[in-house]
C-alpha positions as CSV (number, residue, x, y, z in Angstrom):
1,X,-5.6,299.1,72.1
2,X,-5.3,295.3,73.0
3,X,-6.1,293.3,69.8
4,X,-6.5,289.2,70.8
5,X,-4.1,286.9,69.1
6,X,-7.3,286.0,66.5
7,X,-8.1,289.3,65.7
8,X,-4.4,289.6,64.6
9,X,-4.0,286.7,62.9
10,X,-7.3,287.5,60.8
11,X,-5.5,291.1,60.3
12,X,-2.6,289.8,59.0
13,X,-4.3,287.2,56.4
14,X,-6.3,290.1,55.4
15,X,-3.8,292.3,54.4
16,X,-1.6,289.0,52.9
17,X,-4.9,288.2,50.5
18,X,-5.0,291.6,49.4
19,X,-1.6,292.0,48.6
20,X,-1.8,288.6,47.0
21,X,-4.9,289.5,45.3
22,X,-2.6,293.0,43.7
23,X,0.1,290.8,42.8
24,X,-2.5,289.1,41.2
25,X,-4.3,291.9,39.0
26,X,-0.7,293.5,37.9
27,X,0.5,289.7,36.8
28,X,-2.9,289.4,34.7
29,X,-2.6,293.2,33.6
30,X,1.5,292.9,32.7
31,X,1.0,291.1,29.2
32,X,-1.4,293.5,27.9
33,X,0.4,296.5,29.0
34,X,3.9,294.7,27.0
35,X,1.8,294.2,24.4
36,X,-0.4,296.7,22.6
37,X,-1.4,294.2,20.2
38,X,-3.1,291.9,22.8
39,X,-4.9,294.5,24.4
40,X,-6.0,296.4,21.3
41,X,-7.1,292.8,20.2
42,X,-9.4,292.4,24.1
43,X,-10.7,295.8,23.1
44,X,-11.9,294.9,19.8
45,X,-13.2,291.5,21.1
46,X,-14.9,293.7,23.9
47,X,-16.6,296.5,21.5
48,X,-17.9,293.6,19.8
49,X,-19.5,292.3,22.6
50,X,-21.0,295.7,23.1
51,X,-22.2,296.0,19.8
52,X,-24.1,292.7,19.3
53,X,-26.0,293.6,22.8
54,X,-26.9,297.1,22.8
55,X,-26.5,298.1,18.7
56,X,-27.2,295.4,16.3
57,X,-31.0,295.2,16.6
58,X,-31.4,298.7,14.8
59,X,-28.3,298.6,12.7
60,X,-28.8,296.6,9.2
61,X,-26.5,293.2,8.8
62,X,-24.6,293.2,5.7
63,X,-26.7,292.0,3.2
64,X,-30.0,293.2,4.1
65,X,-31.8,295.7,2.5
66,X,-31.2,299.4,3.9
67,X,-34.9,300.7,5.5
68,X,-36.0,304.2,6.6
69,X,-36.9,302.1,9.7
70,X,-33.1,300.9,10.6
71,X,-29.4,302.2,11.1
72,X,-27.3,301.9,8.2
73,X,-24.7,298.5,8.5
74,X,-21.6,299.3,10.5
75,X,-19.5,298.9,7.0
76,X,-21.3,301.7,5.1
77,X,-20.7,303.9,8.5
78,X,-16.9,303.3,9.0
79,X,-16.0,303.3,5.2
80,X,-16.9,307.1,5.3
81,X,-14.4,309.5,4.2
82,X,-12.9,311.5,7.7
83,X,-14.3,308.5,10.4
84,X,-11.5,308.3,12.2
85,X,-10.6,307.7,15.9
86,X,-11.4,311.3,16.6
87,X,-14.5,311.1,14.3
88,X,-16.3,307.7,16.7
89,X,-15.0,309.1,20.2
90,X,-17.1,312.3,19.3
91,X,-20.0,310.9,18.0
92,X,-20.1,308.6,20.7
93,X,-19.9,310.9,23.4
94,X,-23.2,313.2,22.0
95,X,-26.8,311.8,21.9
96,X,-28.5,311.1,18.5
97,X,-32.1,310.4,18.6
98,X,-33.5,308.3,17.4
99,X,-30.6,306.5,18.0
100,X,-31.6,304.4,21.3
101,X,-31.1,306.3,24.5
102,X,-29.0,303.3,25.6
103,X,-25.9,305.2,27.5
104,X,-22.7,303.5,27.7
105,X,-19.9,303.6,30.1
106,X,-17.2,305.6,28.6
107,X,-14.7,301.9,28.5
108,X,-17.7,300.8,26.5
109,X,-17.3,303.1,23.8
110,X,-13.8,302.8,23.5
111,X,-14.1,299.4,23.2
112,X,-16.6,300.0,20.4
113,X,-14.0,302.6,19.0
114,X,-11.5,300.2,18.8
115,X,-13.9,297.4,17.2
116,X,-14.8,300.5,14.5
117,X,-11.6,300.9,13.8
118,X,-10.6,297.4,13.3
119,X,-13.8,296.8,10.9
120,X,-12.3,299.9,9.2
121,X,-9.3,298.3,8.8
122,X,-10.8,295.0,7.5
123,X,-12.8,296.8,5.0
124,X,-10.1,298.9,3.6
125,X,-8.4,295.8,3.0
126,X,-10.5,294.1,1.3
């Protein structure tokens, strides 16, 4: 097969952006990987994100009365004796009606996991 000179060239630039663009992703991906701090920290920051799209409309903020109408607040639901990592990832994989049908991508729950856990954390602190 006869490629023209062009049709090279546009090859070769091709296959130099993607390796640039890998470079790239590993260079961006390196610091979490060093440090499970950071990422826990992006996960955490991410299950929030999660949580104040798809959850906090039926859950009750912290302060508000508890109704037969709404979820109880995420505090009252992680301070639970036995909620533990194990605990979320399961209860996040099954349904629970009425709880919304809303489905989440499995990195979404374990971004909300990890946001659990760190509100967890915070409250057992306090």
């Amino acid at each position: 097969m006869t490629y023209h000179r062009h049709e090279t060239t546009n090859r070769a630039g091709t296959a130099a952006r993607t390796v640039g663009r890998t470079v790239a992703l590993i260079a961006l991906c390196l610091p979490l990987a060093a440090s499970p701090a950071l990422a826990d920290k992006a996960a955490v920051k991410r299950g929030q994100k999660v949580v104040d799209e798809w959850c906090r409309d039926c859950h009750v903020r912290e302060g508000q009365k508890l109704t037969a109408d709404m979820a109880p607040p995420y505090s009252m639901i992680v301070s639970i004796e036995g909620r533990d990592r194990a605990w979320f990832e399961v209860f996040l994989q099954a349904d629970h009606f009425p709880m919304t049908t809303f489905r989440l991508f499995d990195h979404e729950k374990a971004d909300v996991v990890e946001w659990l856990l760190d509100l967890q954390k915070r409250e057992l602190g306090k």
